[in-house]
LOKE-902875 format. One record per residue (C-alpha): residue in one letter; x, y, z. Coordinates in Angstrom, 3 decimals, always signed. Last residue first. Example, Ala and Ser with C-alpha at 12.3 -4.5 7.8 and 13.67 -1.06 7.14 Angstrom:
<sites>
(s; (+13.670; -1.060; +7.140))
(a; (+12.300; -4.500; +7.800))
</sites>
This chain:
<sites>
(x; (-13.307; -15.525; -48.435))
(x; (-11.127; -13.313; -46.265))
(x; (-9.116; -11.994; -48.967))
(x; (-12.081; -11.202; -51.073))
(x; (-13.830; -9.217; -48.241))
(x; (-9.944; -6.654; -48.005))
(x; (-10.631; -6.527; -51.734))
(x; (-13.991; -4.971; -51.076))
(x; (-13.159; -2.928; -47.533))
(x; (-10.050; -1.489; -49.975))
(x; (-7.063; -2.565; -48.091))
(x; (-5.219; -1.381; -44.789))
(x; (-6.811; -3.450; -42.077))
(x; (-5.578; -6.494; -44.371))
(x; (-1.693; -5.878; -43.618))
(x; (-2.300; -5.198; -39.991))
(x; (-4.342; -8.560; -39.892))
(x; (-1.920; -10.564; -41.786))
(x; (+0.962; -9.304; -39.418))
(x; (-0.749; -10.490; -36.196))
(x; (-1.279; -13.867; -38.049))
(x; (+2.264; -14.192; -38.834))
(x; (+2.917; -13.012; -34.781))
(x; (+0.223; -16.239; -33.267))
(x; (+2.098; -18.889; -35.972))
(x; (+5.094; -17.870; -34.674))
(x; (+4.490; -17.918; -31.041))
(x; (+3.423; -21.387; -31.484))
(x; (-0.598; -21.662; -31.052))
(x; (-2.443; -24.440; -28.793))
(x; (-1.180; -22.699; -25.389))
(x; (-2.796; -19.335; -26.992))
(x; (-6.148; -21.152; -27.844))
(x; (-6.564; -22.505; -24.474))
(x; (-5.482; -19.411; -22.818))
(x; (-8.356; -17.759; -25.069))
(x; (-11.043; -20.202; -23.840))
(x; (-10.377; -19.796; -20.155))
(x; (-10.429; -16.463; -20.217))
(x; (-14.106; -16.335; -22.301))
(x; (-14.980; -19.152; -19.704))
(x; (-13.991; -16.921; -16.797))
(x; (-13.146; -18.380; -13.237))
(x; (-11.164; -16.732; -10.164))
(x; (-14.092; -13.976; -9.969))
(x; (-14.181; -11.797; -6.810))
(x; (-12.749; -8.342; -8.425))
(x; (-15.886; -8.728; -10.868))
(x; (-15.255; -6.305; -13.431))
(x; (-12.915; -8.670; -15.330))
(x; (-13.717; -7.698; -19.206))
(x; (-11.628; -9.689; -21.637))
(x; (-10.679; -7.919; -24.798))
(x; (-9.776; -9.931; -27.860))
(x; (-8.036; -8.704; -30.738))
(x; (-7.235; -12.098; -32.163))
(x; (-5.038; -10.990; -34.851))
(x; (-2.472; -9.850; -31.838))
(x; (-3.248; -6.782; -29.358))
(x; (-4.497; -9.591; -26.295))
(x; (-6.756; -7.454; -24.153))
(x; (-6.901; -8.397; -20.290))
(x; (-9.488; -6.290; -18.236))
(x; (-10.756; -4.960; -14.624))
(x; (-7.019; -4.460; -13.087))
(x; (-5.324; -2.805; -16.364))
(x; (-3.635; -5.219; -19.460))
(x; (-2.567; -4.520; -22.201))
(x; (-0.895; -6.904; -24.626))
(x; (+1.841; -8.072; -27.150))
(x; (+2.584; -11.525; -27.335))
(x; (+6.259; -13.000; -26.175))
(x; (+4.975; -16.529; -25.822))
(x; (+6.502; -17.217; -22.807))
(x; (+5.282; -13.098; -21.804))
(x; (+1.999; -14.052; -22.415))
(x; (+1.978; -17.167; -20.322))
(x; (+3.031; -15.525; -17.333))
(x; (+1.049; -12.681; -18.146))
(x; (-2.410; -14.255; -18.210))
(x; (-1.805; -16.406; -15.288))
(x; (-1.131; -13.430; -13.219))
(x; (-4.140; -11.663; -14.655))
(x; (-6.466; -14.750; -13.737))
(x; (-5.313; -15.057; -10.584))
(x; (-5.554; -11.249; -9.798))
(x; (-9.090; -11.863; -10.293))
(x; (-9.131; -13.018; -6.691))
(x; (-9.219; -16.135; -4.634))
(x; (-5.906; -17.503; -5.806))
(x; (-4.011; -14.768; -4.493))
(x; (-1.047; -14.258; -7.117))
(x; (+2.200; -16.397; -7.258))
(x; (+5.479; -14.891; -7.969))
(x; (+6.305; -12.961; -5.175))
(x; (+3.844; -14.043; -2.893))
(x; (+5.197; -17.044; -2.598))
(x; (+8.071; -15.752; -1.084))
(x; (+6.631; -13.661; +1.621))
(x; (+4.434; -17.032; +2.592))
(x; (+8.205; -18.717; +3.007))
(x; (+9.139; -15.602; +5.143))
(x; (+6.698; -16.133; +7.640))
(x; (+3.643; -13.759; +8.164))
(x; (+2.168; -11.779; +11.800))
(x; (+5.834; -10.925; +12.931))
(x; (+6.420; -9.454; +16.596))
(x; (+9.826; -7.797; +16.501))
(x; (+13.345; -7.927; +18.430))
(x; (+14.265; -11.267; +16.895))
(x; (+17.852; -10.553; +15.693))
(x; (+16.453; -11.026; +12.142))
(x; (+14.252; -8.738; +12.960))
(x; (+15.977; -5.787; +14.439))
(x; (+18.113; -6.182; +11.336))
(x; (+14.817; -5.871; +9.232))
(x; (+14.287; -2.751; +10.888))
(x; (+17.640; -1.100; +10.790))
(x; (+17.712; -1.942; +6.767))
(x; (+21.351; -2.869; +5.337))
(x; (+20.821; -6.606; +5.015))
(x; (+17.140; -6.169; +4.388))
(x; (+17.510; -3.511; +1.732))
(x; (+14.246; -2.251; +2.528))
(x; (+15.793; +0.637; +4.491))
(x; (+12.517; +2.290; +6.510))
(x; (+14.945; +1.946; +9.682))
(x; (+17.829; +3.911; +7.778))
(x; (+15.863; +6.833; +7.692))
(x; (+15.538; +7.310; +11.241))
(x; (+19.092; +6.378; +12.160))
(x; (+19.554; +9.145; +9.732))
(x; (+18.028; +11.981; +11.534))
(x; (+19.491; +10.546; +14.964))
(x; (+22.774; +11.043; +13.375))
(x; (+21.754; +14.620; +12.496))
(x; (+21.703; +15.299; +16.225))
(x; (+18.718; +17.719; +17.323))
(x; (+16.995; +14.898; +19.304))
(x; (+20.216; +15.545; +21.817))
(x; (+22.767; +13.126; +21.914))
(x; (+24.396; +11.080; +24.694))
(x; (+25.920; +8.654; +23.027))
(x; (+24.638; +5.612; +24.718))
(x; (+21.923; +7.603; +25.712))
(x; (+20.451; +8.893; +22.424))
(x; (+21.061; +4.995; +20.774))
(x; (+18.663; +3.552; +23.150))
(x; (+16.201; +6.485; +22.583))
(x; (+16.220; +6.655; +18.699))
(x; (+15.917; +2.550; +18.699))
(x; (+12.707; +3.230; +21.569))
(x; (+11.437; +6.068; +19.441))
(x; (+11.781; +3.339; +16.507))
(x; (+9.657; +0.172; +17.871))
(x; (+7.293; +2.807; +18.904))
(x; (+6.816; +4.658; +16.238))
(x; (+6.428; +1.092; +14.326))
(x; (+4.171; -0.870; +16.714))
(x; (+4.544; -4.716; +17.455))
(x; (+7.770; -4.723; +19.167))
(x; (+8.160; -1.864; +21.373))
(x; (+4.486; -2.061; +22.513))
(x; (+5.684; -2.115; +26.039))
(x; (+7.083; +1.843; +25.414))
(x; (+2.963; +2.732; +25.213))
(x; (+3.094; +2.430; +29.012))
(x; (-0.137; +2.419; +30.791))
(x; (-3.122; +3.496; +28.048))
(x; (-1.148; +2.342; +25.429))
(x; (-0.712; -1.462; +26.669))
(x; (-4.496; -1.196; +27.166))
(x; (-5.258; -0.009; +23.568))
(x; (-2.876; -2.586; +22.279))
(x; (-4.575; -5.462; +23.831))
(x; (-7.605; -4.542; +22.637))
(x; (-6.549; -4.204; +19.434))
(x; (-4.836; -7.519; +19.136))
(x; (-7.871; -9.482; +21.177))
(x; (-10.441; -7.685; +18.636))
(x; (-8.446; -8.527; +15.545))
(x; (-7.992; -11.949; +16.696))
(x; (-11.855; -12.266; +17.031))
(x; (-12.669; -10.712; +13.898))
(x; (-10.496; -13.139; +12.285))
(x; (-12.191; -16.309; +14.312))
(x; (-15.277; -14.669; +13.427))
(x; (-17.272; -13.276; +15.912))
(x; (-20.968; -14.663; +16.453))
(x; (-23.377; -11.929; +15.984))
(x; (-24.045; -10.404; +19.450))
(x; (-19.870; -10.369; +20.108))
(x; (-19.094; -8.628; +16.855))
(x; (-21.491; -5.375; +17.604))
(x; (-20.433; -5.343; +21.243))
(x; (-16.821; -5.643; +20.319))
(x; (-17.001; -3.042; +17.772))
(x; (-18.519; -0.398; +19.970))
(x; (-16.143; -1.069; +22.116))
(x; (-13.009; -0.731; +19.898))
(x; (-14.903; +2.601; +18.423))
(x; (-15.209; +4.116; +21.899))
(x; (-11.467; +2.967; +22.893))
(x; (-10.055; +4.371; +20.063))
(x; (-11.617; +8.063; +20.783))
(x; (-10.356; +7.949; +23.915))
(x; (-6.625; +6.896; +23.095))
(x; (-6.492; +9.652; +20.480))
(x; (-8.146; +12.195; +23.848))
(x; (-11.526; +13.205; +23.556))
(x; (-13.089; +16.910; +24.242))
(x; (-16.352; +17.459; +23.889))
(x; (-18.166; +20.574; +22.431))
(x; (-20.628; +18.915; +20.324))
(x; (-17.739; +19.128; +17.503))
(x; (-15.223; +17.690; +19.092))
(x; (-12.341; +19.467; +20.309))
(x; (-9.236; +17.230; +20.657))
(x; (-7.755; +16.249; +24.083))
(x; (-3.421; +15.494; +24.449))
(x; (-2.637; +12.965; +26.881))
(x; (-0.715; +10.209; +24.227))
(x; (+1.953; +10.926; +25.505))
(x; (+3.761; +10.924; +21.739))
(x; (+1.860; +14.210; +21.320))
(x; (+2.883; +16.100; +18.062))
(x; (+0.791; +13.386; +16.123))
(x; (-2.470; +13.791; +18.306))
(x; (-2.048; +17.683; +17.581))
(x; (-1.259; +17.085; +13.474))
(x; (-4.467; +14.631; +13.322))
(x; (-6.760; +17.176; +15.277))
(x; (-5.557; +20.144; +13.338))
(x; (-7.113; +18.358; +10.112))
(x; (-10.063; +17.412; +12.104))
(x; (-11.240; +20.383; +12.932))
(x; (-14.271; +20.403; +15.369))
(x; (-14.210; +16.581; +15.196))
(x; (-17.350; +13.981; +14.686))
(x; (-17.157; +11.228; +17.375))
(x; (-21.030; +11.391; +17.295))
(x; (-22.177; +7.837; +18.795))
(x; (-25.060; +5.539; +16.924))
(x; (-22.091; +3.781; +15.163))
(x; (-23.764; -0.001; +14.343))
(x; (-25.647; +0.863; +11.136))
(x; (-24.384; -2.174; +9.338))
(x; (-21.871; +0.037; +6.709))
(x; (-20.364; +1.663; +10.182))
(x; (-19.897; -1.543; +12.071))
(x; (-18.040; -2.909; +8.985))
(x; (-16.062; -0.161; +8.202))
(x; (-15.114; -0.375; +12.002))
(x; (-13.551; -3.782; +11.835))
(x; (-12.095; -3.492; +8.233))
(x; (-10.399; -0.077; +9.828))
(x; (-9.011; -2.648; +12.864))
(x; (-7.789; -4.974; +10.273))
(x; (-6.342; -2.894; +8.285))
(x; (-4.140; -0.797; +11.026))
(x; (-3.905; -3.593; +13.135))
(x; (-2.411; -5.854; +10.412))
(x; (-0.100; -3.153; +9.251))
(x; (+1.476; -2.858; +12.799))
(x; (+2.048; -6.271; +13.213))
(x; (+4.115; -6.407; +10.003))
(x; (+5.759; -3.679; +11.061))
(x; (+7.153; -1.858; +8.642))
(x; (+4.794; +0.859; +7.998))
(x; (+3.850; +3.226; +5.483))
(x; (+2.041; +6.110; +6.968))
(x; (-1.792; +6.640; +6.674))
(x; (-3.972; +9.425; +5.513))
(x; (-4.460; +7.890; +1.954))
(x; (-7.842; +6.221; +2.746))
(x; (-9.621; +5.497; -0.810))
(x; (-12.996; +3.449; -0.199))
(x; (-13.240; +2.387; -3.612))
(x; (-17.314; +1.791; -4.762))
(x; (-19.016; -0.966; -6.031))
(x; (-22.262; -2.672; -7.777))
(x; (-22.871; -0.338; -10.300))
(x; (-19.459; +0.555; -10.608))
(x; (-18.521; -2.943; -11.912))
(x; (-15.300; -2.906; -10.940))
(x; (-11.714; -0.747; -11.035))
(x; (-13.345; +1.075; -8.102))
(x; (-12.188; +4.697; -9.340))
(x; (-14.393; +7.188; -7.412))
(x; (-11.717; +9.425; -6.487))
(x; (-13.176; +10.828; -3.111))
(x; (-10.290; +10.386; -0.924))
(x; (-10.229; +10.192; +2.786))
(x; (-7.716; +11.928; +4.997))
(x; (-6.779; +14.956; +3.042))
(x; (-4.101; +16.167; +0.608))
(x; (-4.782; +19.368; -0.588))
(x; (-1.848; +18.652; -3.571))
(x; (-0.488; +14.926; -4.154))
(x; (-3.595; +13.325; -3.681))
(x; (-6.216; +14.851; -4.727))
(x; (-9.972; +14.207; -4.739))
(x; (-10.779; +15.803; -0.877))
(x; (-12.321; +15.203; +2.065))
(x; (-10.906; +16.369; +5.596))
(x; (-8.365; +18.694; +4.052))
(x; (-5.040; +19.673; +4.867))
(x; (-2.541; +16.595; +5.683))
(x; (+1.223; +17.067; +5.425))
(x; (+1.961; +17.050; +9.252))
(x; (+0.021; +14.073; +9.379))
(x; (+1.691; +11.588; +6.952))
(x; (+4.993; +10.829; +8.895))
(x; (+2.923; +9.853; +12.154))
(x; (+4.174; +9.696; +15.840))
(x; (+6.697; +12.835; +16.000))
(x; (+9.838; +12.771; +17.757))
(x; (+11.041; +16.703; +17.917))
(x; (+13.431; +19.252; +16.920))
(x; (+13.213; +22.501; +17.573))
(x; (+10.687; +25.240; +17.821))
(x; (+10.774; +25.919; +14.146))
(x; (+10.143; +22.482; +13.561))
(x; (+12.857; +19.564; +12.422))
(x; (+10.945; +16.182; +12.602))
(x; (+11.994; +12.845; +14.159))
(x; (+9.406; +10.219; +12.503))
(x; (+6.730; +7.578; +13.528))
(x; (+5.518; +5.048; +11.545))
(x; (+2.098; +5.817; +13.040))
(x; (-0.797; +3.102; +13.348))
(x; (-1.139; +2.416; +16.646))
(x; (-1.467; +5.906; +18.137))
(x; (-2.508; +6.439; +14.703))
(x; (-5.505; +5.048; +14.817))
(x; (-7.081; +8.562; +16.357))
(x; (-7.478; +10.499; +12.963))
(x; (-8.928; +7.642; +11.216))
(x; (-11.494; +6.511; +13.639))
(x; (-12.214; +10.067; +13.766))
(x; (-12.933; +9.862; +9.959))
(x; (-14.823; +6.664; +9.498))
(x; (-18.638; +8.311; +10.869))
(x; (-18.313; +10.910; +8.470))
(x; (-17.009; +9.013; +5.296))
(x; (-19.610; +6.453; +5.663))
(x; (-22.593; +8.606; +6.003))
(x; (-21.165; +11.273; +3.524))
(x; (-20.563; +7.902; +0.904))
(x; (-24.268; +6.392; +1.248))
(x; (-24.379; +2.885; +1.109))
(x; (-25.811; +1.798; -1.882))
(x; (-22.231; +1.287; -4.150))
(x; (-21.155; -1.484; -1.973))
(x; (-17.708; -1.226; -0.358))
(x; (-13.927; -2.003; -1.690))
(x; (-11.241; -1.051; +0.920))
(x; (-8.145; +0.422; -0.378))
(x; (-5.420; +1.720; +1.454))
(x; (-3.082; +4.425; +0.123))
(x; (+0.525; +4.483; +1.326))
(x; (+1.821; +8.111; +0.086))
(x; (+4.808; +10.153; -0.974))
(x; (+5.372; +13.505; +1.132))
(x; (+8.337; +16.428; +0.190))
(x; (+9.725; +18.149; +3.101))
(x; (+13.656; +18.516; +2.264))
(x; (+15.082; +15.563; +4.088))
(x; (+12.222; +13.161; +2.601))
(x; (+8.696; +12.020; +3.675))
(x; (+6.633; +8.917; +3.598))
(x; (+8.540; +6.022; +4.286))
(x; (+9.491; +2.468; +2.524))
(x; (+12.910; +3.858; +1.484))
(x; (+15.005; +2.873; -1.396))
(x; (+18.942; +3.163; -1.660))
(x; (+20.802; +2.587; -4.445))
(x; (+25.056; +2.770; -3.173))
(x; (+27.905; +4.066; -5.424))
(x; (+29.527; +3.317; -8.873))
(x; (+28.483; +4.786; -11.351))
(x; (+30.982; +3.661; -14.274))
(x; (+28.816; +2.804; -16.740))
(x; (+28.516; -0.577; -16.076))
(x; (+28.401; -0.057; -12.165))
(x; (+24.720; +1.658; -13.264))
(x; (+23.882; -1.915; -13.973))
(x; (+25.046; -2.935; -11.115))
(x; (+22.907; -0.478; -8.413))
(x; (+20.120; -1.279; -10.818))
(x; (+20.286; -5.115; -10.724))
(x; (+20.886; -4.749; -6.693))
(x; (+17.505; -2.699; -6.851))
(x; (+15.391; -4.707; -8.662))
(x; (+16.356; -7.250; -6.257))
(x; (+14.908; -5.199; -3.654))
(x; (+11.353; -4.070; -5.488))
(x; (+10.657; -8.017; -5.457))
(x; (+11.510; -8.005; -2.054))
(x; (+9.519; -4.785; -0.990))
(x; (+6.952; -5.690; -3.431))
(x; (+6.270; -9.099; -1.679))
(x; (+5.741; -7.263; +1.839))
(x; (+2.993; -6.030; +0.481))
(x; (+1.977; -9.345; -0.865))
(x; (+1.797; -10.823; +2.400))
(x; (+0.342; -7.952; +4.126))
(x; (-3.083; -8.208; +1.568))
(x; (-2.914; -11.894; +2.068))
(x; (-3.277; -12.062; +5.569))
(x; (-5.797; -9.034; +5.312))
(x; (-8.196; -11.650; +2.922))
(x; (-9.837; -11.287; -0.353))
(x; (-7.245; -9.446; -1.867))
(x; (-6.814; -7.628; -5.167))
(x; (-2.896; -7.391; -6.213))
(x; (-0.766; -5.422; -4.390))
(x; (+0.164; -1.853; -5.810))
(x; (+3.792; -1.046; -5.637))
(x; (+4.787; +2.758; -6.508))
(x; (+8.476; +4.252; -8.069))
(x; (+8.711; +7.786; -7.033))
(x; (+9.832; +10.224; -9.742))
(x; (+7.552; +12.778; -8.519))
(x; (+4.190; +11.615; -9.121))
(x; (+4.247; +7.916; -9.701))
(x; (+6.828; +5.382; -11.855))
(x; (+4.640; +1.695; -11.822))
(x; (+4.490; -1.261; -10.570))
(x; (+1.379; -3.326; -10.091))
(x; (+0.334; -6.732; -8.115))
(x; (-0.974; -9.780; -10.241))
(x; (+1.880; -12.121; -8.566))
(x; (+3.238; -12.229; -12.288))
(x; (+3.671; -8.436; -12.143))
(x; (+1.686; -6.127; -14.252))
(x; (+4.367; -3.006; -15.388))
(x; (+3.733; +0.851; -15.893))
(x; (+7.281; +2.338; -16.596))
(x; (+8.588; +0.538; -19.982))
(x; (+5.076; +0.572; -20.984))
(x; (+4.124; -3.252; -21.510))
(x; (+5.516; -5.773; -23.011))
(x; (+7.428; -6.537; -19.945))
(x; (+10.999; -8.016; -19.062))
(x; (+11.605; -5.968; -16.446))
(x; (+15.663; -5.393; -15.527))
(x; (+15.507; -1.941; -16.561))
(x; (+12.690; -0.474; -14.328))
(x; (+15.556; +0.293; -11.572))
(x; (+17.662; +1.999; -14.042))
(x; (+14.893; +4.099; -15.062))
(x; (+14.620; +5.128; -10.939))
(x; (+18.494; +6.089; -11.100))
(x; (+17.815; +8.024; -13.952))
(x; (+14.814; +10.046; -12.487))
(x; (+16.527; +10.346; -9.199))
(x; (+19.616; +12.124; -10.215))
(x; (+22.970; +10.529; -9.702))
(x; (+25.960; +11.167; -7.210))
(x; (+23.964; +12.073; -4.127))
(x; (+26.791; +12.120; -1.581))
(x; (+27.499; +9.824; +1.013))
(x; (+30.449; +7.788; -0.627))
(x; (+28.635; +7.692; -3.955))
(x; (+24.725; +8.001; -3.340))
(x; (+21.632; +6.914; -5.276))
(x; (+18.304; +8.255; -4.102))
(x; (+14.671; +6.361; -3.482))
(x; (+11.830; +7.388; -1.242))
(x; (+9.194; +4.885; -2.082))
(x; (+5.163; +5.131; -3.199))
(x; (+2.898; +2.502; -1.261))
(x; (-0.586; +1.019; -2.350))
(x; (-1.911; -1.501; -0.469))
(x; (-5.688; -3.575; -1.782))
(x; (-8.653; -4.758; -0.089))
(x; (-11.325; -6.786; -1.394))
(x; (-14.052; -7.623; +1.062))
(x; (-16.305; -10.652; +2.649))
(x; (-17.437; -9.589; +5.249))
(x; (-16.253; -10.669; +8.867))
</sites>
């Protein structure tokens, strides 16, 4: 497969609760949670070690970014890093309130909708050259898009006004534009903010933010891999087929409402294509075009996987009930319906559905179907680990996460962003890092030298000398400096 950066950006539902009760508003229970950083950065906009990102979005919701990637093992490794790092965080919050007498329960949710309708996002990112044409891209992607999330959903039980009713995806119901540049307002299935935090001659962000967060580590494999797959087919010419959908913004909402998996979609030629359809065209197509060049051994797994899952949906979708979040839930929502026999309308049900996107792993109804061994895993929990602390060693990210560990020893002020590292001392160095691919950097290199060879003293006397020289006369100032 091609060589590509990809990067995982999810926001989290987060409340604090005192014997069932909200007890504490969300903005000061999400400060708490930022308290324990030890960053000299802004207090809510942090650079982990692991070179990921953590920051307070839209809506008091705090967001984890994973660092660059150059691989999709990586890219679910350190997404599954923020949920632990973003865990302790939490028990430090929980006591740290318990200092000033709050006492109760901080709870944060990997999802993508609350009780009272809001949405929060996962955004993928796929990094693609700057010559192929956007339109082209964007066009052929989209029913792709729509369709994968008969694998793809986290599924959710929804209250309508016709009742209440198990739903595959979280993030369709809140979708209403095809292609759009926001992302809390008008949100649509492919963004257009051109933001590739690279060289911009060379690159472009693919920004998909129709997708739900998932659990699953199988699940968020397919999803990225099988996109990765068809990107690929796309950018090399290989989708001669029009899959392109009368409305695709009542598609994704129909295909979601439909956990058969029967429902047709208009397309535009006059067609109609069922999710499961639509999949198997673009699984084919990719086969072919993988198959006549040599698969990869990735590619290859990602073929098997999808394939696999395609047939397993077209018999009995409940077999997937440990690889696929809306299914691994619908089948916890159904198990628990008949032993108490429940109606969908029970608020019970409502929370059982929360509870799954728990990341508190000893409190979480997902991780406890894990540790029990009810689902598939793609990573182990010593490459989770690592992941924490270390960043991908095939990205820039290296080079940032080295940066900050050693910054923060020597307690020196900086900024930092994904495509540069300034040091704000005498030095007053700015490193440009456009190339998401680059692990090596002599001006890097030649700074971290000169910051290991410097005490933190001498490196803060120096910062003051500066800001007491920027001040004089340009003439006196000269004679200073002589």
């Amino acid at each position: 497969m091609k060589k590509r950066i990809y990067g995982l950006e999810s926001e989290y539902g987060i409340i604090f609760t005192t014997n069932g009760k909200k007890t504490l508003p969300v903005e000061k229970a999400v400060r708490y949670l930022f308290e324990k950083l030890d960053t000299m950065e802004g207090f809510l906009n942090v650079f982990f070690d692991n070179g990921a990102k953590f920051y307070l979005d839209t809506g008091y919701h705090p967001e984890y970014a994973t660092p660059e990637c150059a691989s999709l093992h990586d890219v679910i490794r350190y997404d599954k890093a923020g949920e632990r790092i973003i865990e302790d965080l939490l028990h430090f919050a929980e006591r740290r309130a318990a200092k000033e007498g709050l006492v109760g329960n901080l709870s944060i949710f990997k999802n993508n909708t609350d009780f009272v309708g809001n949405s929060y996002g996962c955004h993928e990112n796929y990094l693609v050259d700057r010559t192929i044409d956007f339109n082209y891209l964007a066009e052929r992607l989209i029913p792709f898009l729509v369709a994968r999330q008969i694998y793809a959903g986290a599924g959710k039980v929804f209250k309508t006004r016709w009742g209440t009713d198990y739903f595959i995806s979280q993030r369709a119901e809140h979708i209403c534009q095809k292609i759009s540049g926001a992302t809390t307002n008008d949100r649509s299935i492919i963004n257009t903010r051109d933001e590739p935090h690279a060289d911009r001659e060379k690159y472009r962000r693919l920004h998909v933010i129709v997708g739900d967060s998932t659990m699953s580590e199988y699940t968020t494999y397919l999803k990225l891999g099988a996109t990765a797959l068809v990107l690929e087919v796309i950018e090399e010419g290989g989708i001669h087929k029009g899959f392109a959908l009368r409305n695709p913004v009542k598609a994704i909402k129909d295909i979601s409402h439909d956990s058969t998996l029967t429902r047709r979609v208009d397309l535009e030629d006059g067609r109609k294509m069922s999710a499961l359809e639509i999949q198997r065209e673009y699984y084919e197509l990719s086969l072919r075009h993988f198959e006549s060049r040599g698969a990869s051994p990735l590619a290859t797994d990602l073929l098997e996987r999808w394939g696999y899952v395609l047939d397993a949906l077209a018999t009995d979708p409940m077999q997937l009930d440990r690889q696929v979040d809306w299914i691994i839930k619908k089948r916890l929502l159904e198990t628990y319906q008949e032993h108490h026999g429940i109606s969908w309308a029970n608020e019970r049900l409502l929370m059982i559905d929360l509870q799954y996107h728990n990341i508190r792993r000893d409190k979480g109804l997902y991780y406890l179907l894990e540790r029990n061994g009810f689902v598939d895993r793609v990573l182990n929990d010593e490459e989770i680990e690592d992941a924490r602390s270390t960043p991908p060693a095939d990205t820039r990210a290296r080079l940032r996460g080295e940066f900050i560990r050693l910054a923060r020893e020597k307690r020196l002020q900086y900024d930092i962003d994904w495509s540069y590292i300034r040091l704000n001392n005498f030095l007053n160095i700015k490193i440009v890092l456009d190339d998401p691919f680059q692990t090596e950097n002599a001006e890097f290199t030649e700074l971290m030298e000169r910051i290991r060879r410097s005490s933190a003293r001498d490196l803060h006397l120096k910062f003051d000398e500066q800001s007491i020289f920027a001040h004089l006369p340009r003439g006196l100032s000269n004679f200073f400096y002589r």
